[in-house]
C-alpha positions as CSV (number, residue, x, y, z in Angstrom):
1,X,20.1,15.4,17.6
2,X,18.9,16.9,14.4
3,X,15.5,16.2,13.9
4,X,16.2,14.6,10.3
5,X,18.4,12.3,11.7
6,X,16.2,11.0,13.8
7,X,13.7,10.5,10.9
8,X,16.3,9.0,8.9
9,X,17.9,6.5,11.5
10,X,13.5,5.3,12.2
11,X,13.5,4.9,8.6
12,X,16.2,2.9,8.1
13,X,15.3,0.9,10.9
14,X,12.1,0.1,9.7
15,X,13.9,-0.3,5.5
16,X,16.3,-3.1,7.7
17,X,13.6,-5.0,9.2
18,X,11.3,-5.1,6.1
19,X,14.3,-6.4,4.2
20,X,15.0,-9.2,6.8
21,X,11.7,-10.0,6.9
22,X,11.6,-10.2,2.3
23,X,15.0,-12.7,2.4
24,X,12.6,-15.5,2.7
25,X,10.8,-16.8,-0.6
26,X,7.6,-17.4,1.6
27,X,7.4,-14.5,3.4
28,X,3.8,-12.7,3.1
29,X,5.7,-9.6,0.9
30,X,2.6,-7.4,0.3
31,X,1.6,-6.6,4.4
32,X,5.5,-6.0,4.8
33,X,5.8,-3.2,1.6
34,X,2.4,-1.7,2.9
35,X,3.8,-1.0,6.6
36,X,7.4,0.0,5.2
37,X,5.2,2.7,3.1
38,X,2.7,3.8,6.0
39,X,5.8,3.8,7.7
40,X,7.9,5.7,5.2
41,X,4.9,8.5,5.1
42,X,4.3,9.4,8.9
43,X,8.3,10.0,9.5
44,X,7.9,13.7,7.9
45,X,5.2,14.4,10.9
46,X,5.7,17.6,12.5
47,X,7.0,19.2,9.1
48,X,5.4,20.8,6.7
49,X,6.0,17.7,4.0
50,X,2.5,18.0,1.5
51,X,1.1,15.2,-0.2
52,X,3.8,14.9,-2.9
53,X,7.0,15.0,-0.2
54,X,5.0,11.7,2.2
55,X,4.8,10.1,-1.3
56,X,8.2,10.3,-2.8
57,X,9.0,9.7,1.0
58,X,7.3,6.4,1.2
59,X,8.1,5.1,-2.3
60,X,11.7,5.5,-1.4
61,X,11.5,3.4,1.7
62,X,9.6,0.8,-0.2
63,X,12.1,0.8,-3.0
64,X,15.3,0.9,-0.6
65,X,13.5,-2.1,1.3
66,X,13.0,-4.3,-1.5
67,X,16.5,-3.4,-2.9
68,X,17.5,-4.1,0.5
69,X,16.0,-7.6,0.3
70,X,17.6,-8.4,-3.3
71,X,21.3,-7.1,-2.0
72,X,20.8,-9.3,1.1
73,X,20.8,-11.9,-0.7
74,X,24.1,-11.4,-2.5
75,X,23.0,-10.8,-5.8
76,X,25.2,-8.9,-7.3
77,X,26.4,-5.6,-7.3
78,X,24.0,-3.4,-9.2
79,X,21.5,-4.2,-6.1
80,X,24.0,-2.4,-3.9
81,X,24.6,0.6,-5.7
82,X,20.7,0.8,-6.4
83,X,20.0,0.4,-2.4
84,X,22.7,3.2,-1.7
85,X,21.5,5.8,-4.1
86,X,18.0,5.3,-2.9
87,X,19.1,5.7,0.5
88,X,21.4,8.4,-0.3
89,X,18.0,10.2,-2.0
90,X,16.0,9.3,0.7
91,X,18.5,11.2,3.3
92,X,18.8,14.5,1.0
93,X,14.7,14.5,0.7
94,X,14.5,14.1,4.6
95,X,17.0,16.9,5.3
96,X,15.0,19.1,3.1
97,X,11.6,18.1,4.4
98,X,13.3,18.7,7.7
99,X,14.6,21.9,7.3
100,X,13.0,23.9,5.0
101,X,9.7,24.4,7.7
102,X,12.9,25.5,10.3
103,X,13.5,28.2,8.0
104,X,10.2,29.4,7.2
105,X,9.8,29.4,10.9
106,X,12.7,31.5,11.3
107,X,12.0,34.7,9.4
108,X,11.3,37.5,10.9
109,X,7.5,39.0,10.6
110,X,7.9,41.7,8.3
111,X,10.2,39.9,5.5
112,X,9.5,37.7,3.0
């Protein structure tokens, strides 16, 4: 398995259970968003992901949690498409976090 789909299946994972746990009105919704974006910045370890990458990263997951939240709910349509094109963005960002330290690895000494 491709290591950014492993990254991306732990994220959603953790977007799923951070918006099961926002559904409820009550629910303490500040130590939820913090772990979704701790979470959200430790699932590019092992690349070469900077600062900027673990942020946009971790923002996303936040975002596609919250989203996640509102569409659960059932309210309305523009929560869906807002949920899929942040999950959609946070898959593409992965795969190039993911792959762009495979190829860097993969030059030969000697050429740039």
């Amino acid at each position: 398995m491709p290591a950014f789909l492993l990254r991306v299946l732990l994220l959603l994972a953790v977007e799923a259970g951070a918006a099961a746990l926002l559904r409820d009105p009550g629910s303490p919704w500040i130590p939820v968003l913090l772990a979704v974006f701790v979470a959200g910045s430790a699932v590019p370890h092992g690349t070469e992901a900077e600062l900027g990458g673990r942020l946009l990263v971790a923002l996303t997951a936040v975002g596609a949690a919250r989203l996640g939240a509102v569409a659960w709910e059932g309210r309305g349509l523009p929560a869906a498409v807002g949920l899929a094109a942040l999950l959609l963005f946070q898959t593409v960002v992965l795969m190039r976090i993911s792959l762009r330290g495979r190829r860097r690895r993969g030059r030969r000494p000697g050429r740039r």
